[in-house]
C-alpha positions in Angstrom: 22.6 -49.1 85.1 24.8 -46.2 83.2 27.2 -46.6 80.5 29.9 -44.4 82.4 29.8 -42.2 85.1 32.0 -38.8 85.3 31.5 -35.2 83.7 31.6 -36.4 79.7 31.4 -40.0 78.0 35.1 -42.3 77.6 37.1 -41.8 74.3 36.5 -45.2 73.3 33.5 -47.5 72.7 31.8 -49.6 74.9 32.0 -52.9 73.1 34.7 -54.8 71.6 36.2 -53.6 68.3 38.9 -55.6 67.2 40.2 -58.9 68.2 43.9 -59.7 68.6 46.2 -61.6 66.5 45.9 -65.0 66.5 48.5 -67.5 65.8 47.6 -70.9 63.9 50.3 -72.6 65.4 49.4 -71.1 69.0 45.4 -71.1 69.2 45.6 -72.3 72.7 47.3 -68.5 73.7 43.9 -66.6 72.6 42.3 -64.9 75.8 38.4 -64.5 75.7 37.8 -60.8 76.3 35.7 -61.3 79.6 35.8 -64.1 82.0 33.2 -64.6 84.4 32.7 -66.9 87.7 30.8 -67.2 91.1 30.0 -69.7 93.6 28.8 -70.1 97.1 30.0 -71.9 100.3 29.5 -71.4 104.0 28.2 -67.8 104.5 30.2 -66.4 101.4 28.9 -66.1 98.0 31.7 -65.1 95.4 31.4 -63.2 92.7 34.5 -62.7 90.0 35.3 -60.8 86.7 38.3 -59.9 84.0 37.0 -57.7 81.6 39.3 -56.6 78.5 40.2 -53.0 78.8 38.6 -49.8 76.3 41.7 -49.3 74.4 42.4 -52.9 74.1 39.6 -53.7 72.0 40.3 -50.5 70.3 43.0 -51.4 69.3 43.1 -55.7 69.2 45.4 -56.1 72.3 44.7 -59.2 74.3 43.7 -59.0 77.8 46.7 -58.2 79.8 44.5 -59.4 83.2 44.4 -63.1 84.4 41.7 -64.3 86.9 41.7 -67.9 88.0 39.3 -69.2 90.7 40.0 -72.8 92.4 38.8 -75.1 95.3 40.8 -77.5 96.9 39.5 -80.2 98.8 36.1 -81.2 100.0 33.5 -80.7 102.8 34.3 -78.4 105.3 38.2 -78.4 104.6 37.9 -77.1 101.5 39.8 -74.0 100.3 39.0 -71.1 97.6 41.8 -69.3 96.1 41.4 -66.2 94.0 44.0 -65.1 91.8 44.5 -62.4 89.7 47.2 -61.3 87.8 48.5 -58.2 85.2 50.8 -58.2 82.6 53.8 -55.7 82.1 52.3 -53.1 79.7 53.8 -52.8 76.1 55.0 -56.5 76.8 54.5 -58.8 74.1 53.6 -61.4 76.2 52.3 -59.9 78.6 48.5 -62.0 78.7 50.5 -65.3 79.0 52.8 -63.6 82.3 50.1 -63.2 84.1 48.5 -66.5 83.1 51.2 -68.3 84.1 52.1 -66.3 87.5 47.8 -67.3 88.3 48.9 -71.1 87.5 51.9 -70.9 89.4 50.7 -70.0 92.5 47.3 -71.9 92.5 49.7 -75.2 91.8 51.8 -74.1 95.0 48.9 -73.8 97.2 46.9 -76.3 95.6 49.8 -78.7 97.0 50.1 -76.7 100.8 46.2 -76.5 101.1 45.4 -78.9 103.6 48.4 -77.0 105.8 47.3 -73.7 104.8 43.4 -74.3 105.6 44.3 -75.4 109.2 46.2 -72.8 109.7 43.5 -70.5 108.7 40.9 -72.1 111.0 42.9 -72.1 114.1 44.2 -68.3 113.2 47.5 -68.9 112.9 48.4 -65.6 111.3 52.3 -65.2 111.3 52.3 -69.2 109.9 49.7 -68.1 107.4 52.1 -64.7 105.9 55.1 -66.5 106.0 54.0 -69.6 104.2 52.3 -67.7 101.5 55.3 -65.4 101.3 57.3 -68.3 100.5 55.0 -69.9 98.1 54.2 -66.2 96.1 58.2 -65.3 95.8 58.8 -69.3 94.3 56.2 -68.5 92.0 57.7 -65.4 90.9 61.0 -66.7 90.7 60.1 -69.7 88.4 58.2 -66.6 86.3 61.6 -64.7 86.1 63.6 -67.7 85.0 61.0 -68.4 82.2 62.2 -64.9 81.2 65.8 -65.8 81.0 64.7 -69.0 78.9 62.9 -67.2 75.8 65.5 -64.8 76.0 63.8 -61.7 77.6 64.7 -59.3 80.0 62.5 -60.2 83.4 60.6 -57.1 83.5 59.5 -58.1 80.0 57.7 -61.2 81.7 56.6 -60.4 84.7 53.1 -59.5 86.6 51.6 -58.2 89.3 49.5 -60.8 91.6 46.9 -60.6 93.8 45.1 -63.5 95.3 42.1 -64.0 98.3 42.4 -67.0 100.5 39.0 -68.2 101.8 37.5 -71.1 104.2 34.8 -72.9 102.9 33.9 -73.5 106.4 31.2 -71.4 107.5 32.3 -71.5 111.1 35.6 -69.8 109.8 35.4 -66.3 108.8 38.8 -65.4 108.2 39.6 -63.7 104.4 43.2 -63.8 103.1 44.9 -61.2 100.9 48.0 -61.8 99.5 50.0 -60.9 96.6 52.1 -58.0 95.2 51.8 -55.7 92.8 49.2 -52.8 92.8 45.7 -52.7 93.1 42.7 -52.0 95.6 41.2 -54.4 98.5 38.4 -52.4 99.8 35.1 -53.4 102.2 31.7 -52.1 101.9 30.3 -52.0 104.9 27.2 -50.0 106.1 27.1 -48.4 102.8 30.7 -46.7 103.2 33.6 -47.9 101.8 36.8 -48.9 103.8 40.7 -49.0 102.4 42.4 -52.1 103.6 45.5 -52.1 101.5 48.1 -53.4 103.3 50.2 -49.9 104.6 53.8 -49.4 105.1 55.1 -50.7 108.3 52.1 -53.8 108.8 50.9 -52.0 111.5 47.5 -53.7 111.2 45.3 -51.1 112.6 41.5 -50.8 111.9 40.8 -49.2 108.5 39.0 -45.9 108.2 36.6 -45.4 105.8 37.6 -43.6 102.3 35.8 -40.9 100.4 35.5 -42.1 96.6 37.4 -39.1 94.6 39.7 -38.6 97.2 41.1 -42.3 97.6 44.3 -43.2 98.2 46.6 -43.4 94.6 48.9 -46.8 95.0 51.5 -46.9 97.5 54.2 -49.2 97.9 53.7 -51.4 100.8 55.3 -54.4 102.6 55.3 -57.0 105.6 58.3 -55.9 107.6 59.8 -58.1 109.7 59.1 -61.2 107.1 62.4 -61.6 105.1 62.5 -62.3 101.4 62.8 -66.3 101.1 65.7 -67.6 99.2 64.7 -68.2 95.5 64.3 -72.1 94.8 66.6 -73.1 92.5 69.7 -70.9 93.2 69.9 -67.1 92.8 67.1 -65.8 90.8 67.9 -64.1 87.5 69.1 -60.2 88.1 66.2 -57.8 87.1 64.6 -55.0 88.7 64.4 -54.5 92.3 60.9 -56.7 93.5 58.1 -55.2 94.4 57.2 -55.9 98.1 54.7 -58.8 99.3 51.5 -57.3 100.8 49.3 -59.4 103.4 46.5 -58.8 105.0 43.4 -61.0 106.8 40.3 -59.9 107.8 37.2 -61.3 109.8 33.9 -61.0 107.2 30.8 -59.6 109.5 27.0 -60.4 107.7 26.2 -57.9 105.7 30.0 -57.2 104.7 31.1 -56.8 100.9 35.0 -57.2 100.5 36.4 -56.0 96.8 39.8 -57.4 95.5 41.0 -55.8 92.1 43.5 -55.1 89.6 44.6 -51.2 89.5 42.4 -51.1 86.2 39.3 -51.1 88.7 40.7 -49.6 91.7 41.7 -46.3 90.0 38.9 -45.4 88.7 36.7 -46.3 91.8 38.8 -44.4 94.5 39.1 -41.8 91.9 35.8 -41.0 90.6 33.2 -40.3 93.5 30.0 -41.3 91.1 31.4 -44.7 90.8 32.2 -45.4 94.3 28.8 -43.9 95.3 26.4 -46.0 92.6 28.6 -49.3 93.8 27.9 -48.9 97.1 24.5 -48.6 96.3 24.2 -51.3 94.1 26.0 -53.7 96.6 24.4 -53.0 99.8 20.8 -54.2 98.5 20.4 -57.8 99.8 21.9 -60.3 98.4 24.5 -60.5 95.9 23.8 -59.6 92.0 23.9 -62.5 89.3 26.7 -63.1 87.2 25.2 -60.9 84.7 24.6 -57.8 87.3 27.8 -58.0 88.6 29.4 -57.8 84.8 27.2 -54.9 84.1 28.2 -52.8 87.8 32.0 -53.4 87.4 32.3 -52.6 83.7 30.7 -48.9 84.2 33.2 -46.4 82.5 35.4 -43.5 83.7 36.6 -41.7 81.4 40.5 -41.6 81.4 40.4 -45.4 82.7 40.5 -48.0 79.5 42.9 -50.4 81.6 41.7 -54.0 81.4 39.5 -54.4 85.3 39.6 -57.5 87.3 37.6 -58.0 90.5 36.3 -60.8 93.0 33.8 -59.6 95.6 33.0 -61.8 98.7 29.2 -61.2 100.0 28.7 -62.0 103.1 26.0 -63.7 104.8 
């Protein structure tokens, strides 16, 4: 496996340096540098990562990136939830935002799962978008009015959030994005790989396949036609205009490999056409890597990409 792909090595090194600040009366805020999970059920095997970006352990910054993965319920009616989350750069607290937006909406559909996993199985689509709209803008409202109570401006604690819904039932092979906030959702699928970002307008059509190097750059996209719900408790603090809620499900096929991410990792993959190449190598051998191989593919540097990179890829069987 390379150290970094591209035309000359990355600025920084390719190990931790520094470690941030730690507070005695606080010990419970320090974030590990790298976080890593997997698990299997049905014909899905899961494989997830936050890695602590170059120049943050240059320079002792936590790890702006948040990654939770969940199950709710048992057997067959079980549910997986992915979350990821980042930070507002240059925010102080920053790590803890997107921390708490990963708690926030794992607690909301933590409570809705047995609702939202029937509605999955019997494809109920428009239910499905409109519940998880609901539930993702509460979250982010409760995260804004934390803002007003330590006294901060909301764009000062805020993050992005992007989530995967999955079945655990193997005769359901529906996959839920959701979320806002930039970032890549990509599928690997007879060695080439496929954008299915959510695009302006919803209009749902198939994806074509993208050429690594000359990817897409983030674009602002929405679910028309699906309102804003009204914030919980009253009008939400005033901040920023929000960025729109993205939705999209797919059908996995055997042999399929769908990639969520932070921007950190989506950047430099549909920018640099070595990286998107030696994935798609590495990932369409059978079977998913370990833990340890899928650490060592999605922490291969780019040069002019030090962001901190968070992913959860779904193999399917």
């Amino acid at each position: 496996m390379p150290a970094y792909v591209g035309f000359r090595p990355p600025t920084y090194e390719a190990d931790p340096t520094a470690l941030p600040p730690a507070d005695p009366e606080d010990l419970g805020g320090l974030v590990p540098d790298t976080v890593l999970d997997g698990a299997r059920y049905g014909t899905c095997t899961l494989r997830a990562v936050s890695v602590r970006g170059d120049s943050a352990r240059y320079r002792g910054d936590p790890r702006r990136d948040a990654l939770l993965t969940a199950r709710f319920g048992t057997g067959d009616d079980a549910l997986l939830l992915v979350a990821m989350a980042t930070g507002a750069r240059a925010a102080a607290g920053a790590h803890r935002a997107a921390a708490e937006a990963c708690l926030l909406i794992a607690e909301a559909v933590g409570r809705s799962h047995p609702r939202l996993s029937a509605d999955l199985r019997a494809g109920h689509r428009g239910d499905l978008r409109a519940g998880l709209h609901r539930l993702t803008d509460r979250g982010l409202g409760r995260l804004r009015a934390r803002a007003v109570e330590q006294g901060l401006a909301p764009e000062e604690y805020t993050a992005g959030l992007r989530c995967l819904l999955l079945p655990a039932d193997p005769g359901c092979r529906t996959r839920v994005f959701f979320g806002v906030g930039p970032g890549g959702l990509l599928r690997l699928r007879d060695g080439v790989w496929h954008d299915l970002e959510p695009r302006p307008g919803g209009s749902g059509g198939a994806p074509g396949p993208v050429s690594p190097g000359r990817g897409r750059r983030d674009r602002p996209t929405g679910e028309p036609g699906v309102p804003a719900p009204p914030a919980p408790d009253g009008p939400a603090p005033a901040g920023p205009p929000r960025a729109p809620f993205r939705f999209r499900d797919c059908l996995g096929r055997p042999g399929d490999v769908l990639l969520l991410c932070t921007k950190g990792l989506a950047e430099p993959l549909l920018g640099e056409p070595e990286l998107g190449a030696l994935l798609a190598r590495r990932w369409s051998a059978p079977g998913p890597p370990g833990l340890p191989g899928f650490l060592a593919d999605t922490g291969v540097r780019v040069k002019g990409h030090a962001d901190d990179r968070t992913a959860a890829a779904l193999w399917e069987a």
